[in-house]
MARMAR-16695 format. One record per residue (C-alpha): x, y, z negated. Coordinates in steps of 0.5 Angstrom, whole numbers. Each point is the difference from the previous one (the first is absolute). Layout:
<nodes>
+-------+-------+-------+
!     X !     Y !     Z !
+-------+-------+-------+
!     X !     Y !     Z !
...
+-------+-------+-------+
</nodes>
This chain:
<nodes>
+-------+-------+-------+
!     X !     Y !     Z !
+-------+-------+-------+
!   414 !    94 !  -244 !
!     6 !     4 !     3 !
!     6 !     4 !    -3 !
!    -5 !     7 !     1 !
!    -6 !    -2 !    -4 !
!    -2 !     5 !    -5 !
!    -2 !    -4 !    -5 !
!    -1 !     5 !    -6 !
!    -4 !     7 !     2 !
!     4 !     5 !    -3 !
!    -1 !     8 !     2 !
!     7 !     2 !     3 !
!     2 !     6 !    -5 !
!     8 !     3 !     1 !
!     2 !    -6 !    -6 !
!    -4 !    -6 !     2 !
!     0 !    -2 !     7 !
!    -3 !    -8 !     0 !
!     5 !    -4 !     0 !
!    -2 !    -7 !     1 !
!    -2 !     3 !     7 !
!     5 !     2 !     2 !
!     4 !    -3 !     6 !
!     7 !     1 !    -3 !
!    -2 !    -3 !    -6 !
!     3 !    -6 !     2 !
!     6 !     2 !     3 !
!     3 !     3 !    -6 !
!    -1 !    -6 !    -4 !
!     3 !    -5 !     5 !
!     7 !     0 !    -2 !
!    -2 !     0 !    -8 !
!    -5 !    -5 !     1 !
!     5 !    -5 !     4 !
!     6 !     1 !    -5 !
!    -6 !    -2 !    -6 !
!    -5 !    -5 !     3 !
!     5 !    -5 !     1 !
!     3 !     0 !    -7 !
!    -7 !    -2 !    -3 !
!    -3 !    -7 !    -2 !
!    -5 !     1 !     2 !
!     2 !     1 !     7 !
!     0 !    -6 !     5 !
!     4 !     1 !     6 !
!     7 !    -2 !    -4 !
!     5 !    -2 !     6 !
!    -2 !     4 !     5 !
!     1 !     8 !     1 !
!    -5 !     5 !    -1 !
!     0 !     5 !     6 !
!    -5 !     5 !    -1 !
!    -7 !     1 !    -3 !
!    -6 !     2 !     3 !
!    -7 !     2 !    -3 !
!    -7 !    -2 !    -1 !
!    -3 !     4 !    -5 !
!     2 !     5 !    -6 !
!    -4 !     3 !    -5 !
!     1 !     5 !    -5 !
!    -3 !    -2 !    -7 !
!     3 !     6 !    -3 !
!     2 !     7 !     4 !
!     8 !    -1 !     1 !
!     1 !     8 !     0 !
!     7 !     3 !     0 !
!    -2 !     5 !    -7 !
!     0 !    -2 !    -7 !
!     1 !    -5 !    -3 !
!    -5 !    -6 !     1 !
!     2 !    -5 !     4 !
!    -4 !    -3 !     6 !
!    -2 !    -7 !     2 !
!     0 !    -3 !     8 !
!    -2 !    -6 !     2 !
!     2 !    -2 !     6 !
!    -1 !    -7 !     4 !
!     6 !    -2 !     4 !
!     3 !    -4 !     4 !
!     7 !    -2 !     0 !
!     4 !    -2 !     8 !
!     5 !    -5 !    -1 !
!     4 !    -4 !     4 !
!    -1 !    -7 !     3 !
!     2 !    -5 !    -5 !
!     5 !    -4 !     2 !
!    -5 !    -7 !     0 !
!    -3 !    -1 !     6 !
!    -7 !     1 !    -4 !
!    -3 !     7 !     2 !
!    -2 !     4 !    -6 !
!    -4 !     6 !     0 !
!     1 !     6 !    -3 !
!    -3 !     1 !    -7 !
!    -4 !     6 !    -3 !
!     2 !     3 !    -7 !
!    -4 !     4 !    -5 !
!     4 !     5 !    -3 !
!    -2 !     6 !    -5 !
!     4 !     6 !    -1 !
!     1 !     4 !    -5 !
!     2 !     7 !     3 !
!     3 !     5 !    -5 !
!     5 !     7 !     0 !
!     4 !    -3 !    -6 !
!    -2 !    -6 !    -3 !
!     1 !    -2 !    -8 !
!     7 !    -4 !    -1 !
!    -4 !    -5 !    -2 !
!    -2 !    -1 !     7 !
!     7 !    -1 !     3 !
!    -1 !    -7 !     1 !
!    -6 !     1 !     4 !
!     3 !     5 !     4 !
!     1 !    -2 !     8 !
!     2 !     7 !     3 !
!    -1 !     6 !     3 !
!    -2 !     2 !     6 !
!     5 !     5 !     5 !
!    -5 !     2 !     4 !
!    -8 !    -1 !     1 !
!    -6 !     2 !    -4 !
!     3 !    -3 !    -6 !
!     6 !     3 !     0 !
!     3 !     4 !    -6 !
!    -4 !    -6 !    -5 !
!     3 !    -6 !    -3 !
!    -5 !    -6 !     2 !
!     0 !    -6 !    -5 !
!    -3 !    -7 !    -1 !
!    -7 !     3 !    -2 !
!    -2 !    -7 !    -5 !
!     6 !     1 !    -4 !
!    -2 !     6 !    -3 !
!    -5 !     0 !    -5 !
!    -5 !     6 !     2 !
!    -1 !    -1 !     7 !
!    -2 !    -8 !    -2 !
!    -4 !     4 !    -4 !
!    -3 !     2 !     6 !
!    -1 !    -6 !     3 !
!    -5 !    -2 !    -5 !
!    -4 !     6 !     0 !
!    -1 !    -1 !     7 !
!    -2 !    -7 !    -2 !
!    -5 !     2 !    -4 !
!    -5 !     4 !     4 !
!    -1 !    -4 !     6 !
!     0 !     4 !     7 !
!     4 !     1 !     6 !
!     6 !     5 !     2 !
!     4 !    -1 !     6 !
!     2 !    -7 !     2 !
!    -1 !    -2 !    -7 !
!    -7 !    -3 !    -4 !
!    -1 !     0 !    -7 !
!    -4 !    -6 !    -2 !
!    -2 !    -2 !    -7 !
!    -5 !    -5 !    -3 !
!    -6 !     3 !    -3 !
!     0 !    -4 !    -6 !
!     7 !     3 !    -1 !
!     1 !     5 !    -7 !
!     7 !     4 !     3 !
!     2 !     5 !    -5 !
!     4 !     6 !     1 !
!     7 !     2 !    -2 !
!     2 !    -7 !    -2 !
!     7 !     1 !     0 !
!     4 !    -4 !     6 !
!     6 !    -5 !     0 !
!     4 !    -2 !     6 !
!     2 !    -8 !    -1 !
!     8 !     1 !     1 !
!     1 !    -8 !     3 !
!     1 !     1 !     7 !
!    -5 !    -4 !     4 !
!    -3 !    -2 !     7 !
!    -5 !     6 !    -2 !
!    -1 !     6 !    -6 !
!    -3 !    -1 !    -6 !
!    -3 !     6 !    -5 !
!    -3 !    -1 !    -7 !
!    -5 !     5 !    -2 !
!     0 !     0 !    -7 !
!    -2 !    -7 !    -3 !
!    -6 !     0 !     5 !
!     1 !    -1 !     7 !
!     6 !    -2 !     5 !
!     0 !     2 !     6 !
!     4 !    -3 !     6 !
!     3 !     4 !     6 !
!     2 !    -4 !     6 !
!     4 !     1 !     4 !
!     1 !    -4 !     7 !
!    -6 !     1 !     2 !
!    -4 !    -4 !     5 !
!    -8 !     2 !     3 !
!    -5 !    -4 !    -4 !
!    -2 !    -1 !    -6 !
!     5 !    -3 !    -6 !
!    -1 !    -6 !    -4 !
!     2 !     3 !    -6 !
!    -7 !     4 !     1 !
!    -4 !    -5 !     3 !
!     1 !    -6 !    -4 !
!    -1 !     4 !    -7 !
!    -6 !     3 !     3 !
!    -2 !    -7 !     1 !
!     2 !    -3 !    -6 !
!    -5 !     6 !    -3 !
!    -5 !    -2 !     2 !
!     1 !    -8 !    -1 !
!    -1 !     3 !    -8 !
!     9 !    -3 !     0 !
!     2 !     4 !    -6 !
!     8 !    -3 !     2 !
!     1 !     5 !     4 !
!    -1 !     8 !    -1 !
!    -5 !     3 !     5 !
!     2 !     6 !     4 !
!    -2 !     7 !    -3 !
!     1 !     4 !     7 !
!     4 !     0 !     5 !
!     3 !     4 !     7 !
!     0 !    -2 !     7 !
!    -1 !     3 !     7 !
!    -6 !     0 !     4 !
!     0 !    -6 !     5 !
!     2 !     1 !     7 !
!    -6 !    -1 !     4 !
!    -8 !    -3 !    -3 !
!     1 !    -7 !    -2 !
!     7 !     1 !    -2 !
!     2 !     0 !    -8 !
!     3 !     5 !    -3 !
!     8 !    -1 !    -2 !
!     0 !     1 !    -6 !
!     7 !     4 !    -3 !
!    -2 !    -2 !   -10 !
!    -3 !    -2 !    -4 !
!    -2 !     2 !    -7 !
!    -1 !    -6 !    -6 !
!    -2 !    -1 !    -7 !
!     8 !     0 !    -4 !
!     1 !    -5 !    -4 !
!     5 !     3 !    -6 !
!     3 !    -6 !    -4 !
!    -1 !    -5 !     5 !
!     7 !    -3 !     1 !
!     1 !    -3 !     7 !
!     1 !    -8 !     1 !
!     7 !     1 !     3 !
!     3 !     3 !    -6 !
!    -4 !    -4 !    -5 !
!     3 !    -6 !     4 !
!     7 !     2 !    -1 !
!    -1 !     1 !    -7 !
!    -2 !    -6 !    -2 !
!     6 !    -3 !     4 !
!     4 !     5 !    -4 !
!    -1 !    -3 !    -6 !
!    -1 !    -8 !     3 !
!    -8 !     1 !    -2 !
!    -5 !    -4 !     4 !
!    -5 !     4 !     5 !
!    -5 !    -6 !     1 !
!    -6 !     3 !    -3 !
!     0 !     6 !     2 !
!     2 !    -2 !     7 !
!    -7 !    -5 !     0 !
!    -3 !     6 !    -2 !
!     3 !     3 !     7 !
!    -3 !    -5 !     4 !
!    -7 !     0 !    -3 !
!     0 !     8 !     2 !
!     3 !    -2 !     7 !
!    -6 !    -5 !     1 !
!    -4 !     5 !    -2 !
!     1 !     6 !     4 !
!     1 !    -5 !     6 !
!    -7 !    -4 !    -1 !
!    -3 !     8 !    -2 !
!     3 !     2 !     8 !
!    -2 !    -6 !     4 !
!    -8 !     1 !    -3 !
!     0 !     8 !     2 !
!     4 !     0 !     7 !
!     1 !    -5 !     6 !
!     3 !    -7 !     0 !
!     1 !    -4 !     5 !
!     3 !    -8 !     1 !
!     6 !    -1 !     3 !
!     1 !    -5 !     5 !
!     5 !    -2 !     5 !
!     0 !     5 !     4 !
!     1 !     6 !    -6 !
!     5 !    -5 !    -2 !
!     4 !     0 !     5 !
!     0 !     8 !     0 !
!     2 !     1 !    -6 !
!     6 !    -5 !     1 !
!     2 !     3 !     5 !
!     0 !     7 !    -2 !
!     4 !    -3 !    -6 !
!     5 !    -3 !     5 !
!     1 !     7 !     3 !
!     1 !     3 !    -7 !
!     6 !    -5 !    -1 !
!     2 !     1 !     7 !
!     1 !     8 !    -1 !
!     2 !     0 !    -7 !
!     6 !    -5 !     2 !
!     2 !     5 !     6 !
!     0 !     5 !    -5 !
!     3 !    -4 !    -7 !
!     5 !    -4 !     3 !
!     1 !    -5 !    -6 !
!    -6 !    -2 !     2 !
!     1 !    -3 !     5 !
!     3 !    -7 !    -1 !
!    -6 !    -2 !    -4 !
!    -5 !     2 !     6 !
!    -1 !    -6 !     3 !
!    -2 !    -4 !    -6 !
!    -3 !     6 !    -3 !
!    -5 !    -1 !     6 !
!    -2 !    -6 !    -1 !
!    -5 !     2 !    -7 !
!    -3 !     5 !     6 !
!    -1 !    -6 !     5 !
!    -3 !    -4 !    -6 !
!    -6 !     4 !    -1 !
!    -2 !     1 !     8 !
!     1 !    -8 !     0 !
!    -5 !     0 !    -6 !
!    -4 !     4 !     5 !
!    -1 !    -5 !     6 !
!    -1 !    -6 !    -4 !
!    -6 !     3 !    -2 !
!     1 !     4 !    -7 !
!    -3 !     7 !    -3 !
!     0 !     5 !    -5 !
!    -4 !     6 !    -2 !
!     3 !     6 !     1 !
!    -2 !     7 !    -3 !
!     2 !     7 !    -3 !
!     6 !    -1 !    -4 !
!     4 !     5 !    -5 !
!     6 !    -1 !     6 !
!     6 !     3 !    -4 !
!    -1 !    -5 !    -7 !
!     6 !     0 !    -5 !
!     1 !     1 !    -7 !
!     0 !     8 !     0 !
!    -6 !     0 !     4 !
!    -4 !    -3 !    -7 !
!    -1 !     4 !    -7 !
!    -1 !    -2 !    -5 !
!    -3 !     4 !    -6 !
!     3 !     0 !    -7 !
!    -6 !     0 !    -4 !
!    -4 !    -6 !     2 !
!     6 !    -3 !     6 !
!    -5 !     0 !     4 !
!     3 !    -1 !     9 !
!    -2 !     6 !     4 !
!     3 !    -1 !     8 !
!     2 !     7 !     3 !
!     2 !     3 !     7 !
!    -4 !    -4 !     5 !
!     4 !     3 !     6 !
!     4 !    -7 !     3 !
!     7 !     1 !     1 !
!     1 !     7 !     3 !
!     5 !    -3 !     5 !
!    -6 !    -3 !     4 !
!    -4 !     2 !     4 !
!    -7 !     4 !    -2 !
!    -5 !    -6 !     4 !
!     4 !    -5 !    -2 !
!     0 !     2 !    -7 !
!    -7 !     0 !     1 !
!     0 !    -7 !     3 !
!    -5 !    -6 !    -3 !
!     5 !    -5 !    -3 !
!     0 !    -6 !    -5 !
!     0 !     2 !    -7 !
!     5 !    -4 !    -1 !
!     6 !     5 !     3 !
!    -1 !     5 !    -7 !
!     1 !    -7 !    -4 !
!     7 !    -2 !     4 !
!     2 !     8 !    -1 !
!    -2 !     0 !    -7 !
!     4 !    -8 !    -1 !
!     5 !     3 !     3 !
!     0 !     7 !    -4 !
!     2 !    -4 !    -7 !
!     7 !    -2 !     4 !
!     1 !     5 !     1 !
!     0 !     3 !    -7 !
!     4 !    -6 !    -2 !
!     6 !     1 !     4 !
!     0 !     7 !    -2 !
!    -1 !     0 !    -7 !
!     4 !     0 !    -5 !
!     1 !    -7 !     0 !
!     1 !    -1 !     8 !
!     0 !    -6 !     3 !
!     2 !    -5 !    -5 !
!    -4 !    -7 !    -1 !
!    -5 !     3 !    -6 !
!    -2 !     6 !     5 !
!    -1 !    -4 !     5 !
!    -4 !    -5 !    -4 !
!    -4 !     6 !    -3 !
!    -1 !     2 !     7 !
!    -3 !    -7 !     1 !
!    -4 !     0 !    -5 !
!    -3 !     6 !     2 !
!    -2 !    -1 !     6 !
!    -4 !    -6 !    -2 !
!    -3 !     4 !    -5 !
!    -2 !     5 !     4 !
!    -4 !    -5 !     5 !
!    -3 !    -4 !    -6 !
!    -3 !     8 !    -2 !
!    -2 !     0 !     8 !
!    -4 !    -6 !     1 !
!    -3 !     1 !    -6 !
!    -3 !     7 !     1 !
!    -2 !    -3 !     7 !
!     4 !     0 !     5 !
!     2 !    -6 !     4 !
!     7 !    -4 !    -4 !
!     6 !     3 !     4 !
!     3 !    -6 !    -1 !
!    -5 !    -4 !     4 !
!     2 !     3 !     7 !
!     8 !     0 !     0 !
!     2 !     0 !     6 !
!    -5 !     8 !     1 !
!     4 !     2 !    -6 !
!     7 !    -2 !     3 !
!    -2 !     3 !     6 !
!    -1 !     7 !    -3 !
!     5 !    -1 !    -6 !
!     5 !     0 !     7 !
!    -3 !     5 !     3 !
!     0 !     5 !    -6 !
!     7 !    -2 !    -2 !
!     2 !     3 !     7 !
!    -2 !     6 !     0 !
!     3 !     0 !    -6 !
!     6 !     0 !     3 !
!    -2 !     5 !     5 !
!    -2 !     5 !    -6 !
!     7 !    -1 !    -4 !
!     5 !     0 !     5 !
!    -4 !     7 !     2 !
!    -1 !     3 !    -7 !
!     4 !    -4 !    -5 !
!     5 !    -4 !     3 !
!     3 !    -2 !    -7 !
!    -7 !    -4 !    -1 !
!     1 !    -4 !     6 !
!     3 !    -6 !    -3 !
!    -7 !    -1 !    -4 !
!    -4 !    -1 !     7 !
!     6 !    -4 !     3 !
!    -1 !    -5 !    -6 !
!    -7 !    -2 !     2 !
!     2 !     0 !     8 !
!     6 !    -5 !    -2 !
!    -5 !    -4 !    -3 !
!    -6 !     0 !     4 !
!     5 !    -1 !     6 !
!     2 !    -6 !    -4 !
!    -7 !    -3 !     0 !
!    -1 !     2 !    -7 !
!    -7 !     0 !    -3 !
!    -5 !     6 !    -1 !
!     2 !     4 !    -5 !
!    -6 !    -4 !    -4 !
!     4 !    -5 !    -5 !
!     6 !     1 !     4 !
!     8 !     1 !    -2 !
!    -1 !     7 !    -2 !
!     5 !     3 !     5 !
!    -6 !     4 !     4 !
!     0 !     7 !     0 !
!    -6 !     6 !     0 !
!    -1 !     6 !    -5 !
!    -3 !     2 !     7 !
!     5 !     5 !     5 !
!    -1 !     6 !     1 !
!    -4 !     2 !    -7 !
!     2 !     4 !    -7 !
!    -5 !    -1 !    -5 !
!    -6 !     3 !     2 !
!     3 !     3 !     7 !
+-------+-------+-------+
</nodes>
């Protein structure tokens, strides 16, 4: 794709020229977009300055005139040029997706999404805004996923089962997240992303899988958008997914720092938890691939967690006096590997946390949500097979998180509670099926180890008042304090870089 690919057909007229075709579109967005792409959460390049842009597609879905009063909608793809980062790890340049709503005059209710207005080029004389935060353009985005089809770069997928009304009124979800979030009426929730990597995404592969394993955890995707593949045995890249809403649900995290507002016990729901958790593991392994682990994988992943601390403690110095005794939970695992032990390893939910599961308020019945893995990783990582027992540790270190960041902070009746939690929480996964946590500590200290630091990474870079959460697991486990199972509670893990369902 280049910067003049036409991608919306349009008869030139004196008032309408095709404006995604045009070769200074880009140019007259450049100095806007440098000022307001670093200034969002969801982008990733944080540290390093964004020099410049280029582009690989742009799509008009609706016309962006210069008369009246309706507003145009822009899709572009580009891709943010930063300097070198000052580690010696060389990072590539990363591809956002962006939709821009192109106005005379905005309302005032739209102020907040305002990103500027061009000086010259073909959108010069318009305000250009963030597109998902006004409610009629994200009501476009649905009525395009509604009639699957092609325009431009762009493809419109939807499952043919699927019953999509029209005109359900839109909701942007206002937490910043790692991506962006529109609710349609009490139906259907539409995630945008917004680092976008080539490929299929986890957050639609894995429900689709799950569908068709009959696992009514996990709402199935109703359509979806996503760019054609590259070449004939390449995946498409997937750019949102449309799923099932489920209004009244309350998500785990809150849930979990209600009870610790009021001192309650969470034991019961946390076993229910587990028993989901098991669930959709044993429904992924039946429907996708699985393979053993054996020493040589073993090695492989302690060494990629080895390299993960070794850059986070270059990036997070506070991290490293602990990095040599952090080290030796890494090396544990590879020793296991040469002394002949193996594990299954499997698809895998990647990002498990409290916020990642719902609970439905007439039947508090669990249902797991947002499949993408931890955004800050890469796309084939993330799609990697791993034992089931890493969404476990994310998830047993997810309730101390909440502990030390409710209400009742890091006292001996929050920490206690933690514990009794986790436990609690492994008890339900056994039970549903799934292999007893507890039985594989030195798997568990392994990923509790590699998840607690890239925690330290995602908090020092977005949420530097949290960072002390992380760091208490770091000073334990540098310790040698046991997993987090049965342990002293001063672990940590609602899961970095989450905010409910984002």
């Amino acid at each position: 794709m280049s910067d003049t690919a036409s991608t919306r057909a349009t008869r030139n007229t004196p008032d309408r020229r095709p404006l995604a075709g045009a070769p200074d579109l880009l140019s007259s967005l450049a100095a806007l977009l440098t000022a307001w792409v670093p200034r969002q959460r969801w982008f990733a390049g944080k540290g390093r300055m964004v020099t410049g842009f280029s582009l690989l597609s742009a799509t008009e879905l609706l016309p962006c005139t210069t008369d009246g009063s309706a507003p145009g909608l822009l899709h572009l793809l580009v891709r943010a040029q930063q300097s070198a980062p000052p580690s010696r790890t060389p990072v590539g340049d990363d591809c956002y997706q962006l939709l821009l709503g192109v106005h005379p005059a905005p309302p005032p209710q739209l102020a907040p999404a305002v990103i500027g207005r061009p000086g010259g080029g073909p959108l010069s004389g318009r305000t250009v805004y963030d597109a998902l935060l006004d409610n009629r353009l994200c009501g476009v985005l649905l009525e395009r996923l509604r009639v699957p089809g092609r325009l431009g770069a762009l493809r419109f997928c939807r499952e043919p089962d699927a019953v999509i009304p029209s005109g359900l009124p839109a909701r942007p979800i206002a937490v910043e997240q790692s991506n962006s979030s529109i609710v349609y009426g009490d139906s259907f929730i539409l995630k945008v992303f917004r680092r976008i990597e080539p490929g299929i995404n986890p957050d639609l592969e894995l429900p689709r899988a799950l569908a068709d394993a009959k696992c009514a955890r996990v709402p199935a995707p109703a359509a979806w958008c996503e760019t054609a593949a590259a070449g004939e045995d390449g995946e498409a890249t997937t750019l949102g997914v449309l799923q099932p809403f489920l209004p009244g649900s309350a998500d785990g995290w809150q849930l979990a720092l209600n009870a610790l507002a009021v001192r309650a016990d969470f034991t019961g729901s946390a076993r229910a938890l587990g028993h989901a958790t098991a669930e959709v593991h044993t429904a992924l392994a039946q429907t996708l691939p699985t393979t053993e682990l054996r020493r040589p994988q073993l090695e492989a992943i302690a060494a990629r967690m080895n390299e993960r601390l070794a850059a986070t403690a270059r990036a997070v110095p506070v991290l490293q006096p602990y990095r040599a005794r952090l080290r030796t939970a890494f090396d544990a695992l590879a020793a296991l590997g040469r002394d002949g032990r193996s594990w299954a390893a499997q698809r895998i939910h990647g990002d498990l946390h409290l916020g990642q599961a719902l609970r439905s308020a007439d039947e508090g019945r669990w249902s797991l949500i947002d499949f993408e893995g931890e955004p800050a990783r890469p796309l084939a990582e993330r799609r990697r097979l791993q034992p089931a027992v890493r969404d476990v540790a994310a998830m047993l270190r997810s309730f101390d998180y909440a502990a030390r960041s409710g209400p009742a902070g890091a006292d001996p009746w929050a920490l206690e509670w933690a514990r009794r939690t986790r436990d609690a929480y492994c008890l339900g996964y056994a039970e549903a099926g799934g292999l007893d946590p507890r039985s594989v500590p030195e798997l568990m200290r392994a990923y509790e180890t590699d998840k607690a630091v890239y925690e330290v990474l995602y908090e020092a870079r977005h949420r530097p008042d949290w960072l002390a959460v992380p760091m208490a697991a770091i000073r334990r486990l540098a310790a040698g304090g046991e997993p987090a199972v049965g342990a002293d509670g001063s672990g940590a893990a609602r899961s970095a870089g989450s905010d409910g369902r984002g």
